[in-house]
C-alpha positions as CSV (number, residue, x, y, z in Angstrom):
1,X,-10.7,32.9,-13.6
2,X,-11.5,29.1,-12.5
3,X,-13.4,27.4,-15.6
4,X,-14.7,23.8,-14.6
5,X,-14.9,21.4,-17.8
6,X,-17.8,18.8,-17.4
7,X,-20.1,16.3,-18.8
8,X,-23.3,14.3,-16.8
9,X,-22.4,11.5,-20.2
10,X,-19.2,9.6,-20.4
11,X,-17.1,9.5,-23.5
12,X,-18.0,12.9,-24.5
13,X,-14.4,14.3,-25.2
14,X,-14.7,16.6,-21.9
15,X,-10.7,15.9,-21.1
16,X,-9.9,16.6,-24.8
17,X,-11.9,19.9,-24.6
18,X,-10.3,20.7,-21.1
19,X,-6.2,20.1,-22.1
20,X,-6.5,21.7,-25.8
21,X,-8.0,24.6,-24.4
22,X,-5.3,24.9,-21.6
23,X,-2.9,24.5,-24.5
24,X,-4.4,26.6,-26.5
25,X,-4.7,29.5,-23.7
26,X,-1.5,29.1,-22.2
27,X,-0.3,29.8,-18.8
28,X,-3.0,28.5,-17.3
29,X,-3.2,25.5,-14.2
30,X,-4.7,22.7,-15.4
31,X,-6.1,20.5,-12.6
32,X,-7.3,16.5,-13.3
33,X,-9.9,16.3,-10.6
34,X,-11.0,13.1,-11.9
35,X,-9.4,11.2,-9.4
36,X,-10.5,7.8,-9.7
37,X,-9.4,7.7,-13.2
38,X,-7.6,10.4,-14.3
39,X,-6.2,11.2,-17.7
40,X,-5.4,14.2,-19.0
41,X,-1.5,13.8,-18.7
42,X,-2.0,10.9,-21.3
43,X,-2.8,13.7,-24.1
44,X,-0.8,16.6,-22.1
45,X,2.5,14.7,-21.6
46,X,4.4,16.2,-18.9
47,X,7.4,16.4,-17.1
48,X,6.1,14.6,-13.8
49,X,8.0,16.5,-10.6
50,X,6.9,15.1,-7.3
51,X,4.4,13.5,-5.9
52,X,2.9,14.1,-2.9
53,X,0.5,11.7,-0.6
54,X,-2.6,12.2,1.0
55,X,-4.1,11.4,4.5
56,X,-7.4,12.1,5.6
57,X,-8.2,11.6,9.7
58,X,-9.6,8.7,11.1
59,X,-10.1,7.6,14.8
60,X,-8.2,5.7,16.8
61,X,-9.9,4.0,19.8
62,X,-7.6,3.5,23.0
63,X,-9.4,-0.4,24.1
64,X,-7.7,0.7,27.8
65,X,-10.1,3.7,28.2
66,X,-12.5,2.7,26.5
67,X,-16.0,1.7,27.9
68,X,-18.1,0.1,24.9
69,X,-20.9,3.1,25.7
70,X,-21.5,3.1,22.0
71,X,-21.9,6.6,22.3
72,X,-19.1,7.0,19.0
73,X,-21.6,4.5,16.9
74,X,-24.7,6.4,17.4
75,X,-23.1,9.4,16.7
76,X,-22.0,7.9,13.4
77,X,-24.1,8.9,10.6
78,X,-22.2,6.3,8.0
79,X,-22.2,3.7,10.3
80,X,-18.4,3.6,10.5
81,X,-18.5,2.8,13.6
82,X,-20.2,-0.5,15.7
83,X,-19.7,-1.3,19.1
84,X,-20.3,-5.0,21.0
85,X,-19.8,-5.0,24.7
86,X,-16.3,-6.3,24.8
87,X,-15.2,-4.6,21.1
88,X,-15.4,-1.2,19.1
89,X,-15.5,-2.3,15.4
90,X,-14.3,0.5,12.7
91,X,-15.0,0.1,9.2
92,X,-12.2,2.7,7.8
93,X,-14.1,3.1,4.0
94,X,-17.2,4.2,5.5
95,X,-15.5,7.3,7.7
96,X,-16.3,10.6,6.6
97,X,-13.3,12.2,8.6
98,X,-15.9,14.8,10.5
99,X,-13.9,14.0,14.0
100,X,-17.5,13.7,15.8
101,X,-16.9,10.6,17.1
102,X,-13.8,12.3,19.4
103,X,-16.4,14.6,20.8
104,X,-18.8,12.2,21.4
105,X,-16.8,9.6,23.5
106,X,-17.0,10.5,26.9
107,X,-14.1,8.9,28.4
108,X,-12.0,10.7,25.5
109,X,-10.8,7.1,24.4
110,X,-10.4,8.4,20.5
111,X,-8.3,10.3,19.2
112,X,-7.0,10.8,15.5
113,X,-4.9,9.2,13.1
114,X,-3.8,9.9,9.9
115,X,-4.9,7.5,6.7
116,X,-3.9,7.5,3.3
117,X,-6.5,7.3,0.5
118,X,-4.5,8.6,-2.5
119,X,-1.5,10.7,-3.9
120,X,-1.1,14.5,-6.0
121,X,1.1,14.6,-8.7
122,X,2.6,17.3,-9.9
123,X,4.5,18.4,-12.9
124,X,4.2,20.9,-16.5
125,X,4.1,20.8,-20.2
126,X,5.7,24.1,-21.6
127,X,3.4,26.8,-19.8
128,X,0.6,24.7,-18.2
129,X,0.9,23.4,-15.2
130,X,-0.4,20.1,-14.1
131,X,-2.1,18.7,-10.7
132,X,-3.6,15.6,-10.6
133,X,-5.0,13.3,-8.1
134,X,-4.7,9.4,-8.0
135,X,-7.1,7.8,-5.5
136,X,-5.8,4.5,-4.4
137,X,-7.1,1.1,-5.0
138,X,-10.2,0.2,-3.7
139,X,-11.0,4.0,-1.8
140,X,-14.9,4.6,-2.3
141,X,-14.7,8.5,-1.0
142,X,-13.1,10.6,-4.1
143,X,-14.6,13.6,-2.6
144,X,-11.4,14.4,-0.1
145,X,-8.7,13.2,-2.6
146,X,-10.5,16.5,-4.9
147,X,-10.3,18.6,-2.2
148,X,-6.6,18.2,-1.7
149,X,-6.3,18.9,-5.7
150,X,-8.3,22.2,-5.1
151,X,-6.3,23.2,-2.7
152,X,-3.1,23.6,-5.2
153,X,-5.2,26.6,-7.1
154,X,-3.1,29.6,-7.6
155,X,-4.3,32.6,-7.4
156,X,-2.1,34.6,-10.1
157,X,-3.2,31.8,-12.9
158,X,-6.2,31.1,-15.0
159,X,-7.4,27.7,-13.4
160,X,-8.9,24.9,-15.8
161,X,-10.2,22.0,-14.1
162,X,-11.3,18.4,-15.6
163,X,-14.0,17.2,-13.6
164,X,-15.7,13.5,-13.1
165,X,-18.2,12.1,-15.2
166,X,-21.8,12.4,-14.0
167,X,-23.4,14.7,-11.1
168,X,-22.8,12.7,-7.8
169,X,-20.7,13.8,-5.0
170,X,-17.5,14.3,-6.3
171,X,-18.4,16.6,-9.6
172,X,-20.5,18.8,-7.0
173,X,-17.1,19.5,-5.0
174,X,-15.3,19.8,-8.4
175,X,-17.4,22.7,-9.7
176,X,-18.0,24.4,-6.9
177,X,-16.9,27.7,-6.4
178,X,-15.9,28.0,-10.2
179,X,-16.3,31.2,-12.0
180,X,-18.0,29.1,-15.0
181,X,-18.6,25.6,-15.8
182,X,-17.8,24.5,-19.7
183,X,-20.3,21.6,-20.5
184,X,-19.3,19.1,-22.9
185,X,-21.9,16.9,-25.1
186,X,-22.4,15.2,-27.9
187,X,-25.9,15.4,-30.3
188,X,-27.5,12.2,-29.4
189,X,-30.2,11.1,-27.2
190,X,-27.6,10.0,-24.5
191,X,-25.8,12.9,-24.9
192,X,-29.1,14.9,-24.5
193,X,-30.5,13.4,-21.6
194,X,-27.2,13.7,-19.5
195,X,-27.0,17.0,-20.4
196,X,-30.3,18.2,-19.1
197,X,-29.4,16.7,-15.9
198,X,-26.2,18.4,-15.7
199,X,-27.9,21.5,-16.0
200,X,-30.2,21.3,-13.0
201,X,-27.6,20.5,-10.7
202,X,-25.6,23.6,-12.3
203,X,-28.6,25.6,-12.3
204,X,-29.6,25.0,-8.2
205,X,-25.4,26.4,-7.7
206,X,-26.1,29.4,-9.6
207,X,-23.1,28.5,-11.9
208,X,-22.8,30.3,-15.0
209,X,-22.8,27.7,-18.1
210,X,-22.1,27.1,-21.4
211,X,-22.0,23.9,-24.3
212,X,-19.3,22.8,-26.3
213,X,-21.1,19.5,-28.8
214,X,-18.2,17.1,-29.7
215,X,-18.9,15.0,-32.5
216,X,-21.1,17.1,-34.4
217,X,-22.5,15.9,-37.7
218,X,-23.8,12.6,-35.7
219,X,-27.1,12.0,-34.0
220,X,-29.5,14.8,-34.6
221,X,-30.5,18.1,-33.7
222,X,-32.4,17.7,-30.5
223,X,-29.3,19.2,-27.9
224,X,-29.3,22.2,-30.1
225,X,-33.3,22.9,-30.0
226,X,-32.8,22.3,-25.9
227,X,-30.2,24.6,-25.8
228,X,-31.9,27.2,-27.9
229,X,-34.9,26.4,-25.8
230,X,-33.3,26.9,-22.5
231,X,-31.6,30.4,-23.8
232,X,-28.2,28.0,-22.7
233,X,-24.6,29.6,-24.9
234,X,-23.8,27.1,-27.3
235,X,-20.1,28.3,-27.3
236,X,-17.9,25.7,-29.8
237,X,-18.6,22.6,-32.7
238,X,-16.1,20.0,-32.7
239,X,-16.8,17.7,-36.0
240,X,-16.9,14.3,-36.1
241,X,-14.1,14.5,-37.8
242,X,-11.2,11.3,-38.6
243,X,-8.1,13.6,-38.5
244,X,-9.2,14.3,-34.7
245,X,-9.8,10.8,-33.9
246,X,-6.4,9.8,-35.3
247,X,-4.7,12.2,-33.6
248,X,-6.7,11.5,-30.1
249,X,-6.1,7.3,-30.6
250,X,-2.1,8.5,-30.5
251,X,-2.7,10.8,-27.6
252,X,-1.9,14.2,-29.3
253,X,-3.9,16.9,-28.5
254,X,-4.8,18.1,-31.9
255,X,-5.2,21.7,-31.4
256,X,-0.9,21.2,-31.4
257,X,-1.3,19.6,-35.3
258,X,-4.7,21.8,-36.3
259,X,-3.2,25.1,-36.1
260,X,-7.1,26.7,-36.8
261,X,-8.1,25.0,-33.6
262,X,-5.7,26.5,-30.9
263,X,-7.2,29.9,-32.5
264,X,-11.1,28.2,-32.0
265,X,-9.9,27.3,-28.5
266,X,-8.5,30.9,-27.7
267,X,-11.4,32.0,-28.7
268,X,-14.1,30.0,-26.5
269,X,-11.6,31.4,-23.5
270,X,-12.1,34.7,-24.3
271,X,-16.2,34.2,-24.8
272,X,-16.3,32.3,-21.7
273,X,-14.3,36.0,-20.0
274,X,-16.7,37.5,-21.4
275,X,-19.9,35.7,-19.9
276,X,-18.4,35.7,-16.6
277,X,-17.6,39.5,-16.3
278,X,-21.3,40.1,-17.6
């Protein structure tokens, strides 16, 4: 089973929700597909084992064969590419790696080369396993760096994956083809309005969901009337509570010091089984 852990609003707790559960569960895969700033190894602490970098395919233009048709920059959708009469101009952030501009060049003056826009890394903490992606400096595109994590999934494990902030591009690739996405809020008007955004964009993939409200006991009762409203499972409370924030400012996962929680935790796994196989 592949459960996606997200949240349209920032801040929510959606990484603390994603690592104490894959603590709590056990033997599970616990992928960080929040590339551009990922975190859940600062409250999962593991043993880091490799690293691994990533390419994606860009052209190359061969000036020698090359005519300056600009049959490659019409092609272009993104506008990666621009060509003058004497010069081909590539703009390598823009590139969307589809290889159509190698098919479009008549003189077959392109050709592919590999460019690196990030790195995996790999490594466990007792009986989770950890992938996470680091996108490099100044890369706009996270959407291919999330693809290479997605590719570590293995089959034989229960998957849990953090994914971005927000429903743009790259938490679209991250919960896609999930088994059931855990949504993470918090009862305030921010926390409401995100939310009901999130669930369209869940709703038009036909992905099963559920709500986990962090923080509650703040802000009022309006993401509980919405969710009771829109028949949505409200699966798990987490208090506002100070032991929890202590513990998360020291970066300890506190379903490892709150023995009561790794039990609450088992248990939202199990619900969540249970709503899938339904």
């Amino acid at each position: 089973m592949i459960v996606s852990v997200a949240s349209g609003k920032g801040g929510t707790g959606k990484t603390s929700v994603a690592v104490n559960m894959a603590l709590s569960v056990g033997n599970v895969q616990l992928l960080d597909c929040d590339v551009e700033e990922p975190n859940a190894h600062l409250l999962l602490h593991p043993n880091l084992q490799r690293t691994e970098p990533v390419y994606i395919l860009v052209p190359h233009i061969n000036e020698e064969l090359c005519l300056h048709c600009g049959e490659c920059a019409k092609f272009c959708q993104y506008n990666a590419l621009f060509a003058s009469p004497e010069k081909i101009l590539f703009f390598p952030e823009l590139c969307h790696s589809c290889g159509g501009c190698t098919l479009a060049c008549p003189r077959q003056a392109i050709t592919e080369k590999e460019r690196r826009i990030g790195a995996l890394k790999f490594g466990s903490a007792g009986d989770v396993d950890l992938v996470y992606g680091e996108l490099d400096v100044g890369e706009p595109m996270a959407v291919p760096l999330i693809k290479a994590v997605k590719k570590q999934i293995e089959d034989n494990k229960n998957v849990i994956i953090d994914a971005p902030v927000g429903t743009s591009c790259p938490v679209i690739e991250t919960v896609r083809e999930t088994d059931f996405c855990l949504l993470v809020t918090e009862p305030t008007p921010f926390g409401l309005h995100d939310l009901k955004i999130t669930v369209q964009v869940l709703r038009k993939m036909s992905i099963p969901f559920g709500v986990v409200v962090n923080r509650a006991g703040i802000g009022d009762k309006k993401v509980y009337t919405y969710c009771k409203k829109e028949s949505i499972p409200l699966l798990l409370e987490i208090p506002y509570q100070r032991r929890i924030a202590e513990l998360y400012s020291k970066g300890v996962s506190f379903s490892l010091e709150m023995p009561e929680w790794k039990e609450k935790f088992q248990t939202l796994f199990s619900e969540i089984r249970r709503l899938v196989e339904e």
